[in-house]
C-alpha positions as CSV (number, residue, x, y, z in Angstrom):
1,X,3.2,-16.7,14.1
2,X,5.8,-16.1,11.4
3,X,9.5,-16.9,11.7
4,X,10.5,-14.2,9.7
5,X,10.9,-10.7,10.9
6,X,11.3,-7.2,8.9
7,X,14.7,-6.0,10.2
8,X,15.7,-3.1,8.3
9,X,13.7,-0.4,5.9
10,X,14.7,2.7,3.7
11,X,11.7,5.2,2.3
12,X,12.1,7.6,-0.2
13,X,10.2,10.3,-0.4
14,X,7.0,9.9,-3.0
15,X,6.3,12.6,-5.5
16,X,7.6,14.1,-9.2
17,X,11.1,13.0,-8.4
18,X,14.1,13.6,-10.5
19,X,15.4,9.9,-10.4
20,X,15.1,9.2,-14.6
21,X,14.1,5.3,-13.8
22,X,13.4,2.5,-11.4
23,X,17.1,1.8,-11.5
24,X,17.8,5.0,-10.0
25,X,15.1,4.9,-7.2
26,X,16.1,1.3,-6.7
27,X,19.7,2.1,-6.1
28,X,18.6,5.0,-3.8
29,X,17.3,3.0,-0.8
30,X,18.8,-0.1,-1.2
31,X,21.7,0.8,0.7
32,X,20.3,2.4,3.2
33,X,18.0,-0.2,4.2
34,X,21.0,-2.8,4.3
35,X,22.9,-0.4,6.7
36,X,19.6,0.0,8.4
37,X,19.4,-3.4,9.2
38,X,23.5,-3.5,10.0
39,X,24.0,-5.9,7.1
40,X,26.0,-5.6,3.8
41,X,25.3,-6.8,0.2
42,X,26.9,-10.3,0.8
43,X,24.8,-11.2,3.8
44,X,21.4,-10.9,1.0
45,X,20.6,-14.5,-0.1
46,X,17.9,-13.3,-2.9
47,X,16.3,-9.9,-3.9
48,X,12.5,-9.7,-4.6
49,X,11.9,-6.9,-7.0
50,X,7.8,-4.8,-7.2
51,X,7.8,-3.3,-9.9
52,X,4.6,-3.0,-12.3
53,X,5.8,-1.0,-15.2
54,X,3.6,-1.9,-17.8
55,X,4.6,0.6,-20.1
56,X,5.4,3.3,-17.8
57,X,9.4,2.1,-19.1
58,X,10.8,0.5,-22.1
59,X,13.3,-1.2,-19.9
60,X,12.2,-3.7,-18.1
61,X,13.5,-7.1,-16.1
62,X,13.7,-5.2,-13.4
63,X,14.8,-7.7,-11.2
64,X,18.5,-7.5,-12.8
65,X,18.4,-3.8,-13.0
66,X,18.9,-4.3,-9.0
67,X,22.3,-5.5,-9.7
68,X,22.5,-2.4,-12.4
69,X,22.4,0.3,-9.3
70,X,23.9,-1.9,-6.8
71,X,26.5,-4.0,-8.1
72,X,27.5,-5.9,-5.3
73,X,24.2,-7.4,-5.8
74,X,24.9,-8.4,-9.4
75,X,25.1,-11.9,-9.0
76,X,23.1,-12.7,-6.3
77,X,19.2,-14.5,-7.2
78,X,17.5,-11.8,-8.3
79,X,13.5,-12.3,-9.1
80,X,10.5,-10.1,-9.8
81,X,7.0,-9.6,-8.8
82,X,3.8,-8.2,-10.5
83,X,0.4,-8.3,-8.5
84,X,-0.9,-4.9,-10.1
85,X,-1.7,-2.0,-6.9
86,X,-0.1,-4.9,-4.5
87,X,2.9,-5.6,-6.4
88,X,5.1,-4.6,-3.2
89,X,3.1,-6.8,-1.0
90,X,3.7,-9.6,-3.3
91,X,7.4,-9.5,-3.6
92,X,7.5,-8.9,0.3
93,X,5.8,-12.1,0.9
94,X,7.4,-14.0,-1.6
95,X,10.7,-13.1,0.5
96,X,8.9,-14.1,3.8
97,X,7.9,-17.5,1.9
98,X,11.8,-18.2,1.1
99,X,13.2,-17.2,4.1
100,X,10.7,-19.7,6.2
101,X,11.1,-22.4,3.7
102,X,14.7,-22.6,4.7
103,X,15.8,-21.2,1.2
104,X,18.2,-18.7,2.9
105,X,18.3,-16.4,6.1
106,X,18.2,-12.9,4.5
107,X,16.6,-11.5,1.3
108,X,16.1,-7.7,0.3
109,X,12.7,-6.5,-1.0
110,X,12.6,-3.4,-3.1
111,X,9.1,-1.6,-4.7
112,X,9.4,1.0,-7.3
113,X,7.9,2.7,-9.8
114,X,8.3,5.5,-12.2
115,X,5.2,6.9,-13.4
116,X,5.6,10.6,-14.2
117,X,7.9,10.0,-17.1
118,X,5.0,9.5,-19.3
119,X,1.8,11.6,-19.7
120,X,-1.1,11.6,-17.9
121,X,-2.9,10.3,-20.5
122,X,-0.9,7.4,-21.1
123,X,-0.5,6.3,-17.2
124,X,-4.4,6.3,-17.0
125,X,-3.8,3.9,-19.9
126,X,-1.7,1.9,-18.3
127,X,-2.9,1.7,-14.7
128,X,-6.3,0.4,-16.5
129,X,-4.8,-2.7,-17.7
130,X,-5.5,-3.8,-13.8
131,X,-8.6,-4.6,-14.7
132,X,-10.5,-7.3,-16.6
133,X,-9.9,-5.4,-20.5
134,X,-12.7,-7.2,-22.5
135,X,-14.9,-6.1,-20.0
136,X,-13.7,-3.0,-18.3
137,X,-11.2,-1.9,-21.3
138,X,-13.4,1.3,-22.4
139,X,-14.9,2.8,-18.8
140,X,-14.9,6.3,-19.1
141,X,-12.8,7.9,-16.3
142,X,-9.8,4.8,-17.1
143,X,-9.5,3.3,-13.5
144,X,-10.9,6.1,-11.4
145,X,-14.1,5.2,-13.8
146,X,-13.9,1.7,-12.6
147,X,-14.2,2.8,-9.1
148,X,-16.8,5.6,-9.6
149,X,-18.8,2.4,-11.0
150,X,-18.3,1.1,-7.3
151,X,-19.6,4.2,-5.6
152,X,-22.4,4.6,-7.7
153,X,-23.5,0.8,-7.0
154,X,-22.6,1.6,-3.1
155,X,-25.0,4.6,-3.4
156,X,-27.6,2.4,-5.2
157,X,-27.8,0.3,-2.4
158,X,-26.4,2.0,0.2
159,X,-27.3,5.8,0.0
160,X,-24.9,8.4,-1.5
161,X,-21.3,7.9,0.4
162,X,-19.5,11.1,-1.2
163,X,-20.1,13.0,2.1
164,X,-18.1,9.8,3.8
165,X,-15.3,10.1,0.8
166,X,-14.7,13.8,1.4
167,X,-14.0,12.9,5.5
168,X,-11.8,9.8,4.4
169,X,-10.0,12.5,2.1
170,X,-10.1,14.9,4.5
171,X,-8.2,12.8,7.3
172,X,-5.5,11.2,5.1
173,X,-4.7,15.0,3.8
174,X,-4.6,16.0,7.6
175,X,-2.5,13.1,8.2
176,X,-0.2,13.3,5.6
177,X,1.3,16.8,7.0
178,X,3.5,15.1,9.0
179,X,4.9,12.2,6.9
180,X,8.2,13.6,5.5
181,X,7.8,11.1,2.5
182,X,4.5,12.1,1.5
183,X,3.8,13.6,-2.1
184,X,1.0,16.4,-0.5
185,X,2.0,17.7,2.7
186,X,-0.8,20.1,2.4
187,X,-4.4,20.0,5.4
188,X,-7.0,20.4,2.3
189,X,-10.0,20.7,5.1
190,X,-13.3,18.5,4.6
191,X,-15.2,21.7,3.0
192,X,-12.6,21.9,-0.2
193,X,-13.1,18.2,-0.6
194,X,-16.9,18.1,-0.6
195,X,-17.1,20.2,-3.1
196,X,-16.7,20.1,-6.4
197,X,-14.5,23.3,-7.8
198,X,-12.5,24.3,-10.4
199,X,-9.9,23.0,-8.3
200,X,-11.7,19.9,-7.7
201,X,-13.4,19.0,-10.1
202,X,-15.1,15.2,-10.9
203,X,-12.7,13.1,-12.4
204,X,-15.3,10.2,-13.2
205,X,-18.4,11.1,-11.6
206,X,-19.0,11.0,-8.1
207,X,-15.3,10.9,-7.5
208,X,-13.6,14.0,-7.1
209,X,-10.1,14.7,-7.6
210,X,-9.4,14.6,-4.1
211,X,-11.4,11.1,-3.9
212,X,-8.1,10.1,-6.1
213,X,-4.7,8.9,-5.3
214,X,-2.0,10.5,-7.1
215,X,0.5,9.2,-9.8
216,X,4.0,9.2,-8.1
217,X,7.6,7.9,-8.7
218,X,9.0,6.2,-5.1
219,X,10.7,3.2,-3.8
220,X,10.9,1.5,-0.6
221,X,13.5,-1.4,0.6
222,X,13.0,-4.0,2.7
223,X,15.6,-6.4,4.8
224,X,13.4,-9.1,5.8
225,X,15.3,-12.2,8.1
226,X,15.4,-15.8,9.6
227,X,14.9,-15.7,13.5
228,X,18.1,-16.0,14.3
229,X,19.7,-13.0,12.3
230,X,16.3,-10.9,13.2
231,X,17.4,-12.2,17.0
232,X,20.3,-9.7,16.8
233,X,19.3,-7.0,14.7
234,X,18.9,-3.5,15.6
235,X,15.2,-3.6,15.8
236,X,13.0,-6.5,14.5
237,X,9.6,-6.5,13.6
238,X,7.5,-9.7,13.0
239,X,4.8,-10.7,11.2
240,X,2.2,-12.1,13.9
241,X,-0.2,-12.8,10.7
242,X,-0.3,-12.8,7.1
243,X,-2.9,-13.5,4.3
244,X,-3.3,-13.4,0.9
245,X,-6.8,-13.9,-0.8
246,X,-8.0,-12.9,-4.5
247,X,-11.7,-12.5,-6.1
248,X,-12.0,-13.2,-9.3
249,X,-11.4,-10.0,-11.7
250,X,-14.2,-9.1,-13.9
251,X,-16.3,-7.4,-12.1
252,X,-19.0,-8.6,-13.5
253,X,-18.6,-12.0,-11.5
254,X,-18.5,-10.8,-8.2
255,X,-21.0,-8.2,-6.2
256,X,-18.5,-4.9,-6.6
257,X,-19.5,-3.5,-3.2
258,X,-19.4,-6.5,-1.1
259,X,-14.9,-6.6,-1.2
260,X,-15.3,-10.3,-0.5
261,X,-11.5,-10.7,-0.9
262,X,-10.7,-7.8,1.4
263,X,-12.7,-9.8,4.3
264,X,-11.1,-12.9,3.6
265,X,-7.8,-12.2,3.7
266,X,-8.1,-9.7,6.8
267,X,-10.7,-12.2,8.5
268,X,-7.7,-14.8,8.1
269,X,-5.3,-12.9,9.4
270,X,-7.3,-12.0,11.8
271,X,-7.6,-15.3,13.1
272,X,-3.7,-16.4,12.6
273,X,-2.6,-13.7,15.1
274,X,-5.8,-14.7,17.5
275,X,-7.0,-10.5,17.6
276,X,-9.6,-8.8,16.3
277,X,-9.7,-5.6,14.4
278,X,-10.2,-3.9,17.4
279,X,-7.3,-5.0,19.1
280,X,-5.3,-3.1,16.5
281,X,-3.8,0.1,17.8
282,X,-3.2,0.9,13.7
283,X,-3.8,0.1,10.1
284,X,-2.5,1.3,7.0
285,X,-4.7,0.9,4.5
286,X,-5.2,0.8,0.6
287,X,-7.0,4.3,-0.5
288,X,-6.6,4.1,-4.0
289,X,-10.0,6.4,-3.9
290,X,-11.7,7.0,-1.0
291,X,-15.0,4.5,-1.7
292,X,-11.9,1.6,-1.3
293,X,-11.4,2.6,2.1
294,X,-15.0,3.6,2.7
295,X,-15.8,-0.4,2.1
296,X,-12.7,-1.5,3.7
297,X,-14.1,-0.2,7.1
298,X,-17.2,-2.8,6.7
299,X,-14.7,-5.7,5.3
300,X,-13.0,-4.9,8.4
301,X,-15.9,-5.6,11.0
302,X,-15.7,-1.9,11.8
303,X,-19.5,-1.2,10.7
304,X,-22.2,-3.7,9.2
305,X,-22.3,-3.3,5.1
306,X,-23.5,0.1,4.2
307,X,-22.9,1.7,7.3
308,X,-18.9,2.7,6.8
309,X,-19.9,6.2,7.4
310,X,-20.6,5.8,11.3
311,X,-16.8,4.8,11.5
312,X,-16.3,8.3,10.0
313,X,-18.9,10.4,12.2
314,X,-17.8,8.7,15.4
315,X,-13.9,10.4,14.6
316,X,-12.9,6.1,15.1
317,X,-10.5,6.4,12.5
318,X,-9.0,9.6,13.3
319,X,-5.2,9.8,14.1
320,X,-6.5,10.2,17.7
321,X,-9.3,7.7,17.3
322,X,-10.1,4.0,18.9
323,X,-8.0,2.8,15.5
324,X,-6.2,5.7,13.3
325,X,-6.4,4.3,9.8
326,X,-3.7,5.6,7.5
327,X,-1.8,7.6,10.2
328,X,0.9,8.2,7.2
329,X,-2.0,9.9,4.7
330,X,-2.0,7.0,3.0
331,X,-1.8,6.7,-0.7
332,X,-4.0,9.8,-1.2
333,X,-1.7,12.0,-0.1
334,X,1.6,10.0,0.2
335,X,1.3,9.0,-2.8
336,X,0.5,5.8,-4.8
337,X,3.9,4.6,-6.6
338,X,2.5,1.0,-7.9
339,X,5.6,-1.3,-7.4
340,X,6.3,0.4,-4.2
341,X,3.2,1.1,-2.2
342,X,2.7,-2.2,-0.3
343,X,6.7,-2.3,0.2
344,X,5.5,1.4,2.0
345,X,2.9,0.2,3.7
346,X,5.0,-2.4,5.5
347,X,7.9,0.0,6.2
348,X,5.4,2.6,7.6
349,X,3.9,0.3,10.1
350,X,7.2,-1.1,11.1
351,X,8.4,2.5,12.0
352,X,5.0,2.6,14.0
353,X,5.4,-0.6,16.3
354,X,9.2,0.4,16.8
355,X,8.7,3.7,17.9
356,X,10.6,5.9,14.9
357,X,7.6,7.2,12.9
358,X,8.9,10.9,14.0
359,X,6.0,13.3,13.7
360,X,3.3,10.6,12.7
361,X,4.6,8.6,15.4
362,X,1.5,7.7,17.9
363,X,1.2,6.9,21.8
364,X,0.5,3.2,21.4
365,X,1.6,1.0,18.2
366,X,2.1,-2.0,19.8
367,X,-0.1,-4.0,16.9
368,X,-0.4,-2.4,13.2
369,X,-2.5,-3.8,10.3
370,X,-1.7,-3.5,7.3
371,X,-3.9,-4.0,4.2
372,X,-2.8,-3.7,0.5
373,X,-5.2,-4.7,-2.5
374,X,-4.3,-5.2,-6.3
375,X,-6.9,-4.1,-8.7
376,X,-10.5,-3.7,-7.7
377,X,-10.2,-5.7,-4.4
378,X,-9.0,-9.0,-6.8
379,X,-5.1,-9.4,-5.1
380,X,-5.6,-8.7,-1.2
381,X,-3.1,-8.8,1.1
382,X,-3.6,-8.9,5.2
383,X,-0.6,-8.3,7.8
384,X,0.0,-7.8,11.1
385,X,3.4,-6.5,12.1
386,X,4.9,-6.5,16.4
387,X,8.1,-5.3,17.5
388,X,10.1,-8.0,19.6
């Protein structure tokens, strides 16, 4: 079990925001999660910056443009983290890493990203260069083409999933109603997402616009603490587990449906907090499109390969289900902000297991899972979060 605990959290709402830049949405919940956690700028002993970018700004080191918003952080070490999709997840755990390795007893995560400023043209650009470009460079669809490539492999082998998809899509719409910081607070029912229309139409064929997550602008911050500050914090959450496995990138080198990463890194955390999946009473999951969530049910253990659909049919994923998965909406319709979604993901659970999601809130959260992928299922990350 992990020595380091998540003891404060500030979410800003996901969407076509006004902030101009990640400076902006930085400086906009770094305070709050510092108050949160009843600390002040001087308690932080490093900040871990998620932020992709990759075009999406000019500006970049965004590690130092912490200090730019909040300058009482100016001069404190200041580092930043790229791990594509799960660039949050990656700074959070490289601030779990220095808090346990004695390095100091507090450090402040923050995710961002601004990706409205530029066309959508030009973000489909950019959110392609997650993938392997000598092989993957030229898909038609940019990275929604990559993962239509998945579906139609699933389908190959599998049998069409698209009915499956438009349930997924379905539920995380449903969901995301009640998450104040969601991008599309709007029930789209499973008959609009089944069915291709002029108002959804395929993006990269079978995937549907609904099958998509949506380009956003967010930012989440994280207080994350040594035992013995988390020991007298106003709420603490720990991490029983956490795992980190990657798969190599090209696609070509790996079986695209099988998400061998995704069951390595949730099978070891699995094992490190001594549960099994079903012993969850959550998980927050990475729904770039749809078919990623589809397969994450059988990486799971929650159905044998090719059989993700059953999970769906038998409602076991629902927000009243055995195990809701993506209570929030997940990133379909909260949003999908690179730099900050695994920061989310984290902060979303913790507000779960301590009892102050508000109207996503549900009757037990004693154990949430979270699970937060970078690219086409190459960068996984695994947790699994308890109040004490």
């Amino acid at each position: 079990m992990s020595s380091v605990s998540i003891v404060g959290w500030q979410h800003s709402p996901f969407g076509r925001l006004a902030a101009p830049d990640t400076t902006t949405l930085m400086a906009e919940v770094v305070p709050g999660a510092l108050a949160h956690a009843g600390l002040g700028a001087a308690d932080v002993d490093a900040v871990f910056a998620g932020v992709y970018n990759n075009g999406f700004s000019t500006q970049d080191f965004q590690a130092a443009l912490v200090g730019v918003g909040t300058p009482e952080l100016a001069q404190t070490p200041a580092t930043r983290l790229e791990n594509a999709c799960a660039t949050g997840s990656a700074a959070l755990y490289a601030a779990c890493d220095y808090v346990e390795a004695g390095r100091g007893r507090v450090a402040l995560v923050v995710g961002a990203e601004k990706m409205t400023g530029v066309a959508t043209a030009r973000a489909s650009e950019i959110l392609l260069s997650g993938c392997y470009g000598p092989e993957e460079a030229e898909v038609d669809g940019g990275f929604a083409g990559v993962f239509a490539g998945i579906a139609r492999a699933y389908a190959e082998r599998y049998g069409d999933p698209t009915d499956a998809m438009a349930r997924i899509a379905a539920k995380n719409h449903r969901n995301g109603v009640s998450n104040p910081y969601a991008q599309l607070r709007k029930d789209l029912g499973y008959e609009f997402c089944r069915t291709v229309s002029d108002k959804n139409p395929l993006v990269a064929a079978p995937l549907r616009r609904t099958d998509c997550s949506l380009i956003s602008d967010g930012a989440v911050a994280l207080v994350v603490a040594s035992a013995d500050v988390a020991a007298t914090a106003p709420q603490r959450v720990r991490f029983r587990a956490r795992a980190h496995a990657n798969d190599a990138l090209p696609l070509s080198r790996r079986d695209p449906v099988e998400f061998a990463g995704v069951r390595r890194a949730w099978s070891a955390a699995m094992d490190q907090a001594a549960i099994t999946t079903g012993d969850l009473d959550l998980v927050e999951t990475h729904d770039c499109f749809t078919i990623a969530e589809l397969i994450q049910y059988e990486a799971f253990g929650l159905a044998e390969r090719g059989q993700g659909h059953r999970v769906l049919e038998e409602g076991l994923t629902e927000a009243d289900g055995k195990l809701p998965v993506n209570r929030s909406g997940g990133l379909k319709a909260k949003g999908h902000p690179i730099g900050a979604t695994g920061a989310s993901m984290h902060a979303i659970a913790a507000m779960q297991v301590t009892g102050t999601a508000g109207e996503m809130q549900l009757p037990t959260a004693d154990l949430a899972g979270v699970f937060n992928m970078g690219g086409a299922a190459v960068a996984n990350y695994a947790s699994v979060l308890e109040a004490w």
